[in-house]
C-alpha positions as CSV (number, residue, x, y, z in Angstrom):
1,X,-76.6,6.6,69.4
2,X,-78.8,4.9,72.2
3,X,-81.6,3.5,70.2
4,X,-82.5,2.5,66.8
5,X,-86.3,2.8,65.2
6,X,-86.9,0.6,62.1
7,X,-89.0,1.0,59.5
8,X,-90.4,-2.6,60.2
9,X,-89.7,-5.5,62.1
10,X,-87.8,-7.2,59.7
11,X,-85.2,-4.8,59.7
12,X,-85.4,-4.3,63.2
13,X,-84.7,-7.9,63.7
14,X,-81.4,-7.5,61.7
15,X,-80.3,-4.8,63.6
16,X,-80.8,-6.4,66.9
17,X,-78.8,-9.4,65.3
18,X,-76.3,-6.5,63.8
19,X,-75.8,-5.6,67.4
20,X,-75.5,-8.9,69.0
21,X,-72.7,-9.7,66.4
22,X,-70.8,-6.2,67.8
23,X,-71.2,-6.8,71.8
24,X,-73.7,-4.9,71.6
25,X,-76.0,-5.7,75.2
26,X,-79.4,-4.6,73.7
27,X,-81.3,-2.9,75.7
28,X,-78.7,-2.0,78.4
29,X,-76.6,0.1,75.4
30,X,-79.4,0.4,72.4
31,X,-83.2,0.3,72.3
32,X,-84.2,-1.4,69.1
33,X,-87.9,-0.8,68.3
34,X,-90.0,-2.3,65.3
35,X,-93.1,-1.3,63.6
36,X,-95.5,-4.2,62.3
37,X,-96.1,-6.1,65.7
38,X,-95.3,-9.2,63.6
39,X,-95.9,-12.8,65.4
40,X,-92.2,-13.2,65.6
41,X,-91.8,-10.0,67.4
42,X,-93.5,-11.4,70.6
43,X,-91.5,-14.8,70.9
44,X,-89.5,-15.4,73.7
45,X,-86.6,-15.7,72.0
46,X,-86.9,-12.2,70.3
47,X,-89.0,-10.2,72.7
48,X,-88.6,-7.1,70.2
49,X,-90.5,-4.2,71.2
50,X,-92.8,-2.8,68.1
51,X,-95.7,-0.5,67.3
52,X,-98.7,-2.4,66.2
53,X,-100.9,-1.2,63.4
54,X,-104.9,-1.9,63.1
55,X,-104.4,-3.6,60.1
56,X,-108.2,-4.7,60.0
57,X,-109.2,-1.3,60.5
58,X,-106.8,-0.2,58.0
59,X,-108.0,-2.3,55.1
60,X,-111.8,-2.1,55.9
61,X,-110.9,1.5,55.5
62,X,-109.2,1.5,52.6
63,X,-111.7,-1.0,50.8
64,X,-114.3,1.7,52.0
65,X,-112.8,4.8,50.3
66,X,-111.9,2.6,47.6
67,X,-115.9,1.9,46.6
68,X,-116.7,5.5,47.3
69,X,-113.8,6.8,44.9
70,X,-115.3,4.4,42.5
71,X,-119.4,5.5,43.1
72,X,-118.3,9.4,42.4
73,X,-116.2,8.7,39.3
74,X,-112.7,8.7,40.9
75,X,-113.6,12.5,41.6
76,X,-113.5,12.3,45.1
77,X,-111.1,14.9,47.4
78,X,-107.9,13.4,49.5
79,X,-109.1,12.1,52.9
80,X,-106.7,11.7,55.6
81,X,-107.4,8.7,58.1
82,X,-106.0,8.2,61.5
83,X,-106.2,5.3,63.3
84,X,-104.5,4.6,66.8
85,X,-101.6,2.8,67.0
86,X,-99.9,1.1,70.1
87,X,-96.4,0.4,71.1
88,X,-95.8,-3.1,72.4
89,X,-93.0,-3.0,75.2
90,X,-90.9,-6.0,75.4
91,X,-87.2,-6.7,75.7
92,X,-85.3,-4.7,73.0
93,X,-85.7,-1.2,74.9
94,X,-84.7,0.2,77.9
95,X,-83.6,3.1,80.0
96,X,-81.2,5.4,78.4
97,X,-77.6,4.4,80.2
98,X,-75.9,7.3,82.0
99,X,-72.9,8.1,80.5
């Protein structure tokens, strides 16, 4: 295994402590990315890399379809949304190690 992708920062902040409690040298030996681009993420102390979301857009969205849903009578057809997201390089990934 050379990198781990979690579901959110959080867990990706345990397995990066997981893997610094094993030897592991993150990111020489394992990529570790997040997804939430939480505050902590950025610290210097972390430096986890993470997607960022457009949470804003997200929830302006969501509010949006929500009041039209409600103006039609809740008989309104699925509408899929996609917004850009962005990966935030910082310390937790690397180049994969030759073996």
């Amino acid at each position: 295994m050379t990198a781990i992708v979690a579901g959110n920062d959080t867990i990706a902040l345990g397995a990066l402590e997981a893997a610094k409690r094993q030897g592991i040298d993150v990111p020489a030996q394992l990529s570790i990315i997040g997804f939430d681009d939480m505050p902590l993420a950025g610290s210097p102390l972390v430096g986890l890399t993470s997607i960022q979301q457009p949470v804003e857009a997200m929830a302006r969205i969501a509010a949006r379809r929500m009041v039209e849903r409600i103006h039609a009578g809740g008989l309104t057809p699925p509408v899929h949304d996609v917004l850009p997201i962005k990966l935030i390089r910082r310390n937790s990934t690397g180049h994969v190690a030759n073996s």
